[in-house]
N, C-alpha and C positions, 0 to 999 in steps of 0.2 A: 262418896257420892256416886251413884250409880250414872253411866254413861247413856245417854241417849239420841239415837242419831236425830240428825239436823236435817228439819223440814222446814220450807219456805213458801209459801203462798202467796202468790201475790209483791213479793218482795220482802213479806212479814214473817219473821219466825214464828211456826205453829209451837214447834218441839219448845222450847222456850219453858212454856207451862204444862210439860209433861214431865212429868216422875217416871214414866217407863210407856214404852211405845212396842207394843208384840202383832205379831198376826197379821204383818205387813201384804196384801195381795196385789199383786203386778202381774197377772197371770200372762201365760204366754198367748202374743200377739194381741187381735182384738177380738170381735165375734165374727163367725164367718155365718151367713144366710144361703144356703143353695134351692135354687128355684127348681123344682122337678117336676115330670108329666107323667101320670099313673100309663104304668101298662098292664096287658095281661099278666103279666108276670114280672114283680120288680117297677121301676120307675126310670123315666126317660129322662135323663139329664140334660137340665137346658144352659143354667147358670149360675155364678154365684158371684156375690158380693160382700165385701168387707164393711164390718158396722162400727161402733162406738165401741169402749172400753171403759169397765167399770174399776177402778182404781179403791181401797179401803183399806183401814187399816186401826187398830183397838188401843188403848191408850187409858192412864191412867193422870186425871191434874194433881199438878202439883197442891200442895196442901194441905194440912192436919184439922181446922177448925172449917165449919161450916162458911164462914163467911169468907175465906182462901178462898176455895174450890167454887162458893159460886159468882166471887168474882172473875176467878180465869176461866169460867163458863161461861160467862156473859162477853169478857172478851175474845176468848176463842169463837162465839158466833157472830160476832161483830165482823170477824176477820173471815169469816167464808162467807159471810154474805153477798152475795154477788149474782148479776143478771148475765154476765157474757162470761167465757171464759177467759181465766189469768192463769200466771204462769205456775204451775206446781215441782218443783224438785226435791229431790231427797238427795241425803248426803253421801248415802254409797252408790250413786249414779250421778256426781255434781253436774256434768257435761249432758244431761239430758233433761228437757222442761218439756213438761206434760202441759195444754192449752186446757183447763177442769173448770168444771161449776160442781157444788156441792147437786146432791142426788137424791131424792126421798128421803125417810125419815133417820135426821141422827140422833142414834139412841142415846140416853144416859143414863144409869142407876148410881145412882149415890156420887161416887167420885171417879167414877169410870164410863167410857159409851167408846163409840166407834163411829169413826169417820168414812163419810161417802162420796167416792166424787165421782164424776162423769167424766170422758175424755170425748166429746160430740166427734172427733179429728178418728180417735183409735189408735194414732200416732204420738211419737214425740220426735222431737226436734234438738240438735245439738244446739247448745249455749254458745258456741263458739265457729265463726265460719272457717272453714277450709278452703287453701288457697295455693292453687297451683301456679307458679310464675317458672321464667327463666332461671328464677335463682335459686329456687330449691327444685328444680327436676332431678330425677332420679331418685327422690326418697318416697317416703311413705305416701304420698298424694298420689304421687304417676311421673312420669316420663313426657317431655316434650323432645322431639326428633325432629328437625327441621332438613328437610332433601332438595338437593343440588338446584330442582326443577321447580324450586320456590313454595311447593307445597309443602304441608307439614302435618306429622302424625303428632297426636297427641295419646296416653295410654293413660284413663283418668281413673285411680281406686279408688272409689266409693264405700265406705266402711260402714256405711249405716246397711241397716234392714233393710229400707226401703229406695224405689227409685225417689233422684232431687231433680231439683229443676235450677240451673246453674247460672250464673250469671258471669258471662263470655267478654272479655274487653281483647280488641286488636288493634294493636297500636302498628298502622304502616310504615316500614322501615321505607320502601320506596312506592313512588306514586301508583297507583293498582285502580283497576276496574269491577273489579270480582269477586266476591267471594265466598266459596260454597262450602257448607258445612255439612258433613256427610255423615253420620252415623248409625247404628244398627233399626235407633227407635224413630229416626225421620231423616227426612233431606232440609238445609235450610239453604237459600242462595238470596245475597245481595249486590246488587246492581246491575250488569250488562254483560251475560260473560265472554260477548263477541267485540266488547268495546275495543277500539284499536288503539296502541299506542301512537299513531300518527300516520295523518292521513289531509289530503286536501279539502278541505269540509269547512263547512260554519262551526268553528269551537271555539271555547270557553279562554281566553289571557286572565293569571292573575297580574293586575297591575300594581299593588301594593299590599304589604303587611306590616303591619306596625312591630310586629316579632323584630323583624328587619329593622327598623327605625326605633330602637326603643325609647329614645326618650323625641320623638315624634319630629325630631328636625326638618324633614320633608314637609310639616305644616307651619309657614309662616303668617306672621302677626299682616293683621289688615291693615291699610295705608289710612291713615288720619281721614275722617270724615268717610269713610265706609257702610253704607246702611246695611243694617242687618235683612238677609234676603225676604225673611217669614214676617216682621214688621220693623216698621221704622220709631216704635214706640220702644224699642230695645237699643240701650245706649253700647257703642261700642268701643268706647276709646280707654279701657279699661286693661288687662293685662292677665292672658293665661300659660301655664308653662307647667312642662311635666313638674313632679312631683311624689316622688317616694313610689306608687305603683300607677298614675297614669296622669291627662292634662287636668288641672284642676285652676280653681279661678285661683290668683296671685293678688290681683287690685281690681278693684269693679269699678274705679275710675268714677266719673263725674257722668249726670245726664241732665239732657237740658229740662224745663220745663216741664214741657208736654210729654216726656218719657217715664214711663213707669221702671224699667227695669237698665240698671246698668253694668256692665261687664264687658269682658273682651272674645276678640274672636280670633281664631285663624282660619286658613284657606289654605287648599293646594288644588294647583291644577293635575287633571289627570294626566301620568303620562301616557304618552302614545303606545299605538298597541305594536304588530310586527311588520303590519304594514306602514309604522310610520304616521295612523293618524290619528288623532286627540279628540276624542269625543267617544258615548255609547249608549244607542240606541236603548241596548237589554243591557241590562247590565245589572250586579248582584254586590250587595256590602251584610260583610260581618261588622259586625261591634259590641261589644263589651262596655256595658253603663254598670254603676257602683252609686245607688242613692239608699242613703242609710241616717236620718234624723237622729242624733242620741239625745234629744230633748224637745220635748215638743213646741212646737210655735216657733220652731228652724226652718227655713223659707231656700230657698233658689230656681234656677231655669237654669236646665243644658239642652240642646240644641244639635244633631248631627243634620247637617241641609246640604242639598245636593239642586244645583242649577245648572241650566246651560252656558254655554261661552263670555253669556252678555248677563250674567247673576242675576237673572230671572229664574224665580221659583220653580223647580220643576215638585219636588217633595221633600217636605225634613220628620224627621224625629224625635220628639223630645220628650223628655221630664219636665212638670213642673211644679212647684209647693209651693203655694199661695197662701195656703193655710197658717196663720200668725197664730195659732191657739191650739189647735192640734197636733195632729201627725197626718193629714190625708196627702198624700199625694196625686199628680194623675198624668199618666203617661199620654202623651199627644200624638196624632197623627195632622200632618197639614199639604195638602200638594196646591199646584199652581195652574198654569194655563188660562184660560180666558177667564175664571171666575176663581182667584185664590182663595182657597177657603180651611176651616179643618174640616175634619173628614172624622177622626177618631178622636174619643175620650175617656178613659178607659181611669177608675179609681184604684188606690190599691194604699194599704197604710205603710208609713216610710219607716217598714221596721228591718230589721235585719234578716226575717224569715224565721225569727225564732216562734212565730206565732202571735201567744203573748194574747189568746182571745180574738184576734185580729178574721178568724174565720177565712169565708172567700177571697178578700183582702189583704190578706201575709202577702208582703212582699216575697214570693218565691220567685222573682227573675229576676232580681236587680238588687240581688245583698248582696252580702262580702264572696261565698263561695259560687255563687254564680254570674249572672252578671250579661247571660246570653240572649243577644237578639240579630235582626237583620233586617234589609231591605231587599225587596227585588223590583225590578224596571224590566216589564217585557212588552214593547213596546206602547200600546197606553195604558199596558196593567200594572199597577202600582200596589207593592204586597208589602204590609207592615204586621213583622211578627209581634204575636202574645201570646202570654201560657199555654206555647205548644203549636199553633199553627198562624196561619198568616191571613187575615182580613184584608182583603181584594177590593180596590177602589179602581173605578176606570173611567178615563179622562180622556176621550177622542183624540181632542185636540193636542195631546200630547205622545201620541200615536210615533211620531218622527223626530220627536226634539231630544236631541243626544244631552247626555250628563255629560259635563266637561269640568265640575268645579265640583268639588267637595268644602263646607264649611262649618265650622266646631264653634259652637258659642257656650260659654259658661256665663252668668251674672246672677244679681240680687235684685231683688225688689228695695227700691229707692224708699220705702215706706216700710222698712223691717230693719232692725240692726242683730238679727240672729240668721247667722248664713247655714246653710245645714253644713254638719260635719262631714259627711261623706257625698262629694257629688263629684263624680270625676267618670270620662273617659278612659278606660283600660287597653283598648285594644278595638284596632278598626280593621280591614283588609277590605278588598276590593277586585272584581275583575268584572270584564267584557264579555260577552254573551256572544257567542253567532260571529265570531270574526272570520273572513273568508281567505284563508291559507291556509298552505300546506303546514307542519308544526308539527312538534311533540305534543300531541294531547296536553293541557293539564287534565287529566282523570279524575274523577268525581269523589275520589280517594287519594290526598295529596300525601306527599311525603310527610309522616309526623303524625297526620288525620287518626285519631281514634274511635272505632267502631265500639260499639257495647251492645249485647245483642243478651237482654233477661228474660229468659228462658220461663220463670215462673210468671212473669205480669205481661208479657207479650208484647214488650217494647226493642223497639230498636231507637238507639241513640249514636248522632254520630257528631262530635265534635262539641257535643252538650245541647243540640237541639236535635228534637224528635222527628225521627225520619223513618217512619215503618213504611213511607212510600218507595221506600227502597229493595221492599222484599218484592221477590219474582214471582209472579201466580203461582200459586202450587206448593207454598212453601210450606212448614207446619215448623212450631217450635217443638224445641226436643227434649227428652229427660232423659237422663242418665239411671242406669240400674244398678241396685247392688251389685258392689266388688268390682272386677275391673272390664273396662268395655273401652274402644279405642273409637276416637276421634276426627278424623282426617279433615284439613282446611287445605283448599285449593283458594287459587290466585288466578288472576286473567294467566293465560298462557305466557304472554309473551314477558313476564314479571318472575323474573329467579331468584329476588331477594326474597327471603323469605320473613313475615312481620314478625314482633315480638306478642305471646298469647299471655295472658295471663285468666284463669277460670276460677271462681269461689264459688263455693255451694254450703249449705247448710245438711249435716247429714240426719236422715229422718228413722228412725226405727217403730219394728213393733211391739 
């Protein structure tokens, strides 16, 4: 049996229904175009540009009887039929996919013809990313050098053809203000590079993290007869308590009559900042929500609520699945002050983010691998993140009422006996805004914090929510060029640890 190399289109073996495959063309690079201006003599070069690549290649189908050949005719065009580009590889190049659509006319005579494809890119792309970390520096990727004075070179070898566009994570060993990315083909700089490690000023106390607290002890259960802040139609003498990865409902206990939803709740008071006193005007909360339906017409309400001293409403956040037949879920916004009201309602289906048809609606913030949201309190501006940024609601009268309570309700709907499977609290933190003392900064960049900075989509990520507010005027994202080109990350000055880098890129050839 005669050997024939192995192509794939699409995910689909072409070679498969080939008897023999000759006259392969992968010509070198792609087309080039140069722009010129006649002169008296010769022409004035202005510019060129790199175009598309035409990819071909002759083939014989498998088959002895007519009706062989033009069945794997019929199926081989079934298999390149296509409106965008998919992925093309060949077997003596497995590590490189060509992005193709088939190309004007493919011939056939009898049991033979030649395939066409287009490459719209002129590029391909490794199968496989490439990734430089701490733990393989020094080999075939490049070199990470970290120096005394906290900054750190990086020497990245690029093996493809083409410049990539890399996807950068910095994970902060210690808390930092800064950080500038310096290389041949741009500058990038995030945050503040004059921020001070401490100083007498209005700055930021974290006052809690549940990292710290993991199975959440600092939040205790509500005293019997408790009304829940956001309403009094939510039963609370029910029972929540960590569990496996965060607080989830235990018993949702009894409600009276008139109460639609029962469950339990906890509280903690904020503690005090460094001066000693317990409340916060501005003030800023992470948390981590996990709502995931594994069957439709699974129902709950979680609840993160934040009040003043006397458990009057200031603003909460919540999930809720009302929906007994479905999957809809809908994320709530609700604040307080003279007219309590909601403010946000926002749908989304209670799936795990796998899609699943679900379109605008995939739960992408609140499945299993994510789970990222927050609050902000700047004096009457009250900011409720979603997919990506934070809807701004503002409340006069709430201008001056400091946050002094934090409270966590989990329950069921008294009218459903399917609780959803995944509704739980993962992780909360918390701190003060503007507090006036002297202090160690905490920096905008805590110990731990990781940066991601994706170079090909022009994102910055820091901590798993979107912060490209973070970049400096003037900044440009950078690409890396073939073979090797060096890297340099600086740190606020006054920060000598140096963080842990880790870089992936895909490498692209011509």
């Amino acid at each position: 049996m005669r050997k024939v190399m192995k192509i794939t289109y699409g995910g689909a073996e072409l070679s498969k229904f080939f008897d023999s495959i000759t006259n392969i063309k992968r010509n070198i690079g792609s087309t080039w175009e140069n722009s010129t201006e006649k002169l008296g003599n010769g022409v004035d070069f202005l510019y060129n540009s790199r175009g598309s690549k035409i990819i071909s290649f002759d083939y014989v189908l498998n088959g002895i009887f007519f009706n062989d050949i033009n069945h794997n005719k019929d199926q081989l065009a079934s298999l390149v039929n296509t409106k965008v580009p998919i992925e093309l590889i060949f077997g003596d190049e497995p590590n490189k996919v060509w992005l193709a659509l088939p190309d004007g006319e493919q011939s056939f005579d009898l049991d033979s013809g030649t395939l066409n494809f287009l490459v719209p890119s002129g590029e391909a792309e490794s199968v496989d990313t490439k990734v430089l970390n701490e733990s393989n520096s020094g080999g075939e990727f490049g070199t990470i050098t970290h120096n005394s004075d906290g900054s750190t070179k990086v020497i990245i070898n690029n093996q493809g053809s083409l410049e990539t566009f890399p996807k950068i994570k910095i994970t902060n060993v210690h808390e930092n203000g800064y950080l500038g990315l310096v290389h041949e083909n741009g500058i990038l700089e995030l945050g503040k590079r004059d921020e001070a490690d401490g100083e007498t000023n209005a700055v930021s106390e974290y006052l809690y993290d549940s990292k710290n607290d993991t199975t959440f002890s600092n939040f205790k259960d509500v005293v019997a007869g408790t009304v829940n802040p956001q309403s009094s139609l939510l039963a609370t003498n029910g029972k929540i308590e960590f569990q496996n990865d965060g607080l989830r409902l235990k018993d949702a206990g009894t409600a009276e009559a008139n109460q639609i939803i029962a469950g339990g709740m906890k509280v903690m008071t904020l503690p005090a900042d460094s001066n000693g006193h317990v409340g916060a005007v501005n003030f800023y909360s992470y948390f981590n929500l996990f709502a995931w339906a594994t069957a439709f017409g699974q129902t709950g309400v979680l609840q993160v609520m934040f009040t003043d001293s006397n458990d009057k409403l200031i603003a909460g956040y919540g999930i809720i699945k009302p929906d007994k037949s479905g999957n809809i879920a809908v994320m709530k916004g609700w604040v307080g002050g003279n007219n309590p009201r909601e403010v946000i309602s926002r749908d989304f289906a209670a799936n795990n983010g796998e899609g699943s048809g679900s379109g605008s609606y995939n739960n992408t913030q609140f499945n299993q691998k994510t789970g990222h949201t927050d609050f902000l309190k700047q004096e009457d501006r009250l900011g409720f993140y979603w997919h990506g940024s934070r809807i701004t609601i503002s409340v006069p009268e709430l201008k001056d009422v400091e946050v002094a309570k934090v409270y966590i309700y989990i329950g069921q709907y008294t009218n459903s006996n399917k609780f959803m499977t995944n509704l739980a609290i993962r992780n909360i933190s918390y701190r003060k805004d503007k507090v006036s003392v002297w202090s160690d900064l905490p920096n905008r960049y805590q110990t731990g914090s990781i940066m991601e900075v994706d170079m090909e989509n022009g994102k910055i990520i820091n901590n798993g929510l979107a912060s490209n507010n973070e970049l400096v005027v003037g900044s440009e994202f950078i690409s890396i060029p073939a073979g090797e080109s060096e890297l340099d990350i600086y740190q606020s000055s006054w920060n000598t640890t140096p963080p842990k880098i880790e870089i992936e890129w895909k490498e692209r050839f011509l």
